[in-house]
C-alpha positions as semicolon CSV with decimal commas, in nm:
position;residue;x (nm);y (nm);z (nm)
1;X;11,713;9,989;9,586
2;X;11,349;9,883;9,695
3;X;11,116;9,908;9,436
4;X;10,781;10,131;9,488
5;X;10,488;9,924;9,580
6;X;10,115;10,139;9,513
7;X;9,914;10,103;9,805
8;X;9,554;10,111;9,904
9;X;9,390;10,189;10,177
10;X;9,058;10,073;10,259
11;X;8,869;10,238;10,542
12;X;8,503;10,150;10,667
13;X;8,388;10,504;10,791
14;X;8,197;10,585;11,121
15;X;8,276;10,705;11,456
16;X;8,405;10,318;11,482
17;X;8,637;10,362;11,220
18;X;8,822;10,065;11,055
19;X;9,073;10,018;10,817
20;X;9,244;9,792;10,579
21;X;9,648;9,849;10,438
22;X;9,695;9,679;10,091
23;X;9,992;9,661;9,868
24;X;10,000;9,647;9,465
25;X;10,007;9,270;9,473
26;X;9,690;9,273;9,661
27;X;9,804;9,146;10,007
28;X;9,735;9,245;10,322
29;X;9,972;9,457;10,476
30;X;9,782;9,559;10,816
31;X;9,465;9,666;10,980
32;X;9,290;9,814;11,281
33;X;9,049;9,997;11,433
34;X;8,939;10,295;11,614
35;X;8,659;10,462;11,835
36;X;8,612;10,821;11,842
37;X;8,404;11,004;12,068
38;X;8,261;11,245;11,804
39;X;8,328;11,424;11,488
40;X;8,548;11,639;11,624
41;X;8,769;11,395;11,777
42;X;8,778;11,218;11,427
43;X;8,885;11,470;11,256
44;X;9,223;11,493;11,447
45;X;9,239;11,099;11,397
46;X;9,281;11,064;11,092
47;X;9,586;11,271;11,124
48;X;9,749;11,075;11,369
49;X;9,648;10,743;11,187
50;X;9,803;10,823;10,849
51;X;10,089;10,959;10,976
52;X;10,163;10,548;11,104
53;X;10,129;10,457;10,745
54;X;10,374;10,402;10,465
55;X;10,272;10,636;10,112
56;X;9,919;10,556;10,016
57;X;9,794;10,579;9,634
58;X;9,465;10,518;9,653
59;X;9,184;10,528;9,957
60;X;8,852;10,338;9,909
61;X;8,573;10,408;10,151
62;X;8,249;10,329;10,274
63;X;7,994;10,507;10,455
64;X;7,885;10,879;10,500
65;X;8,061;11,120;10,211
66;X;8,068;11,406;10,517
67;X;8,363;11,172;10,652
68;X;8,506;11,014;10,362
69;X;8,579;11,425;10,292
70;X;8,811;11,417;10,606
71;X;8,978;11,141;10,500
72;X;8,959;11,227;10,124
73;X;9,086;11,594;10,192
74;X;9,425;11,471;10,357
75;X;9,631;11,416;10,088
76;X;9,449;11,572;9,685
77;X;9,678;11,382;9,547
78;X;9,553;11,018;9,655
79;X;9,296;10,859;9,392
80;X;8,975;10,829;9,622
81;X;8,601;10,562;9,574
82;X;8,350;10,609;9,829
83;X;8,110;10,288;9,742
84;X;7,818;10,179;9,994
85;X;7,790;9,818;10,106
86;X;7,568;9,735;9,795
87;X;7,853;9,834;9,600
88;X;8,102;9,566;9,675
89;X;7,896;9,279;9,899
90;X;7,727;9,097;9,598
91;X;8,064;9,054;9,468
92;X;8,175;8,893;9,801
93;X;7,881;8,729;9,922
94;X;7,619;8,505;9,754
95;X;7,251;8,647;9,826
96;X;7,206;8,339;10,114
97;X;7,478;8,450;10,301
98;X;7,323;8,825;10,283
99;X;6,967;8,717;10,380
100;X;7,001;8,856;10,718
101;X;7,247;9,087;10,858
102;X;7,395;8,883;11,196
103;X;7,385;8,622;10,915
104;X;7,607;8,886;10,674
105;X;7,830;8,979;10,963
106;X;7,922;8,639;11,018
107;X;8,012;8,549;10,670
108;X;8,222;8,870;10,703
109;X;8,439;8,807;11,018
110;X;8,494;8,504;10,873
111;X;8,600;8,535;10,569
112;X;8,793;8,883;10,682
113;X;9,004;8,626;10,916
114;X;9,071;8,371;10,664
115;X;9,243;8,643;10,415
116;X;9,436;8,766;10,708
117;X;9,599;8,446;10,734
118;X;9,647;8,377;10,418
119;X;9,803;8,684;10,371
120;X;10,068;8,635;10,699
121;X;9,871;8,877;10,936
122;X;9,660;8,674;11,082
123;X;9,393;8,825;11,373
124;X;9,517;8,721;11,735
125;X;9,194;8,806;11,859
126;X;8,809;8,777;11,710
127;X;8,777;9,014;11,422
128;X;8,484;9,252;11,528
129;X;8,257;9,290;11,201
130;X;8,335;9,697;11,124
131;X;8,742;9,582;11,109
132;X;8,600;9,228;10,893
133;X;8,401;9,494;10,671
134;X;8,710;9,699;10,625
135;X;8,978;9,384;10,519
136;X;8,636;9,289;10,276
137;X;8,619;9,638;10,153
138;X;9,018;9,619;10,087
139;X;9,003;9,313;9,948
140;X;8,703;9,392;9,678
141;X;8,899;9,694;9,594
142;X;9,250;9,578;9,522
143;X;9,053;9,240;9,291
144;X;8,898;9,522;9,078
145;X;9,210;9,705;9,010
146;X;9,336;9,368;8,906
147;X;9,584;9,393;9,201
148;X;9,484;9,038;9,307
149;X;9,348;8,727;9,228
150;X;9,116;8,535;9,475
């Protein structure tokens, strides 16, 4: 019998939505990304995106609490963070690779793309910086619950 793995899922909110699938040893299980026309057409999203994933035990997001609600009010039983960008980037980035933000994004798809191959799910394309926000995000979140080690 498999044993249960917790999982975490780390989603960068907007109408470019992006997301981040973590297990309890802190590795990368799978991202992607999605445009929605409008709030309305989000709203049905979400559905349809969770029901690809496996059980999820805890959902971190970032961005505007009127959409972290859709996502939060899914499933009550899922521990939920909404954190802002100044929340988790000084923990990633030093200050000089902050200073500007197409300086920031840059630091981010890279360092988004270098986790994904470490962790065996490696990009096969560029990593546009909402989807590098949301492995970063992921990757912040499952460090501070001790779930990995950098």
């Amino acid at each position: 019998m498999e044993e249960y793995s917790q999982r975490l899922l780390a989603v960068d909110l907007g109408l470019r939505t992006a997301w981040s699938l973590w297990d309890s040893e802190g590795r990368l299980i799978r991202y992607d990304s999605r445009r929605f026309a409008g709030r309305t057409k989000l709203k049905s999203g979400v559905w349809s995106i969770l029901r690809e994933m496996p059980t999820i035990d805890v959902i971190v997001a970032e961005g505007d609490p009127r959409l972290a609600k859709v996502w939060f009010s899914c499933c009550p039983t899922w521990e939920t963070e909404l954190v802002q960008a100044v929340d988790w980037r000084p923990d990633i980035f030093p200050r000089r690779l902050r200073r500007t933000g197409s300086l920031a994004k840059q630091s981010a798809m890279e360092l988004a793309t270098e986790i994904a191959q470490k962790d065996g799910c490696g990009p096969t394309k560029p990593l546009h910086h909402d989807l590098a926000e949301a492995i970063l995000l992921g990757y912040w979140a499952v460090s501070n619950r001790g779930w990995r080690y950098p």
